[in-house]
C-alpha positions as CSV (number, residue, x, y, z in Angstrom):
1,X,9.4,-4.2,-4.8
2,X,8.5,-6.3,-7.9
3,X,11.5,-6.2,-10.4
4,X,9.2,-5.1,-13.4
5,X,8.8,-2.0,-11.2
6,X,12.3,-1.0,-10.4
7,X,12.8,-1.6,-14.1
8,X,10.6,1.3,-15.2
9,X,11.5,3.5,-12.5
10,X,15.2,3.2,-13.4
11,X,14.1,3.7,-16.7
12,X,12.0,6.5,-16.0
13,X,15.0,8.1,-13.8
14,X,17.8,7.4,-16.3
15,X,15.4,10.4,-19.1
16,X,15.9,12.9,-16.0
17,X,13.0,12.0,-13.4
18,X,13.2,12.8,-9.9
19,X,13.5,9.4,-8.4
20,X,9.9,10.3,-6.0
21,X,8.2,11.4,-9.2
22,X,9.5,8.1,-11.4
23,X,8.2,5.7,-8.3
24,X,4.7,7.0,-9.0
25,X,4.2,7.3,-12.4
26,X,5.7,3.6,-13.0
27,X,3.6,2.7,-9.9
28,X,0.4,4.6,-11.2
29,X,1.3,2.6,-14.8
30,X,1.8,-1.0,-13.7
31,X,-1.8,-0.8,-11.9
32,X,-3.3,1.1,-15.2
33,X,-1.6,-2.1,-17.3
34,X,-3.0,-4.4,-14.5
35,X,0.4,-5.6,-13.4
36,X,0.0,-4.4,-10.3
37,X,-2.9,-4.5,-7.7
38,X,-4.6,-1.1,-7.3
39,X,-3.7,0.9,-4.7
40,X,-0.7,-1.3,-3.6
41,X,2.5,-2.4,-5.1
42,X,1.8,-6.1,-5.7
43,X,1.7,-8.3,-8.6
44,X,-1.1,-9.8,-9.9
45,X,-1.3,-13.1,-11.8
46,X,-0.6,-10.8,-14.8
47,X,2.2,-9.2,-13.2
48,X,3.9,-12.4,-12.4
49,X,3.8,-14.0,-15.7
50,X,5.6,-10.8,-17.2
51,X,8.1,-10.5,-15.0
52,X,8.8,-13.9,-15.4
53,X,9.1,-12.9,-19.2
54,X,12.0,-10.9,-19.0
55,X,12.8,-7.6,-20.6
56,X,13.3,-9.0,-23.6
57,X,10.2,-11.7,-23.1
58,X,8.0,-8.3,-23.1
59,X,9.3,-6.4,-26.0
60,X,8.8,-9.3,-28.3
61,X,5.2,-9.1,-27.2
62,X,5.2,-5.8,-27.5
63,X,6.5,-6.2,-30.8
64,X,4.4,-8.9,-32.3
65,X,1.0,-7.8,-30.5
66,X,2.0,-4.3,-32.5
67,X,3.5,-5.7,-36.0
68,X,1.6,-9.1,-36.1
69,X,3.2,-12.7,-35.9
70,X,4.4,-14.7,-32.9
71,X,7.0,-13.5,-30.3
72,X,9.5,-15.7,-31.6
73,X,9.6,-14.2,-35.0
74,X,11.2,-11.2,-33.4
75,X,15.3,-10.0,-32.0
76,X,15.5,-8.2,-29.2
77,X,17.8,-5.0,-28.8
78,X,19.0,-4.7,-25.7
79,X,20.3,-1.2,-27.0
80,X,17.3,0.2,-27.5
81,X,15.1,-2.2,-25.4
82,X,13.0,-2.8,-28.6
83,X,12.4,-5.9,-31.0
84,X,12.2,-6.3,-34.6
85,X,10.9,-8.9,-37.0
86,X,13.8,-11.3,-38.0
């Protein structure tokens, strides 16, 4: 299983989800985002390149496709799993 995956399911399971349930909502999600081939759990060429980001890799593009400016210009948290603007 693709490690952006078992990221969101822990994720999903550490606010309460049954671990069945959290495997196909962040399954169902990761194809919605296009991470993920439909109907399977493979990455596609999008998938792979943010994995290879990293968690904090993705929430400074989160952050800077949200509040403007380059990914660099943000800090991530790994607290809160967020990043904010230097």
């Amino acid at each position: 299983m693709p490690k952006i995956l078992e990221r969101l399911v822990s994720q999903l399971k550490a606010k309460g989800m049954p671990e069945n349930k959290a495997y196909a909502v962040a399954t169902s999600q990761q194809q919605k985002a296009g991470n993920l081939k439909k109907g399977t759990q493979e990455l596609t060429e999008k998938g792979a390149r943010r994995q290879g980001m990293g968690a904090a890799g993705r929430a400074k593009d989160r952050a800077a496709k949200a509040g403007g400016g380059k990914a660099g210009d943000y800090v991530y948290s790994k607290k809160t799993n967020r990043a904010t603007r230097r």
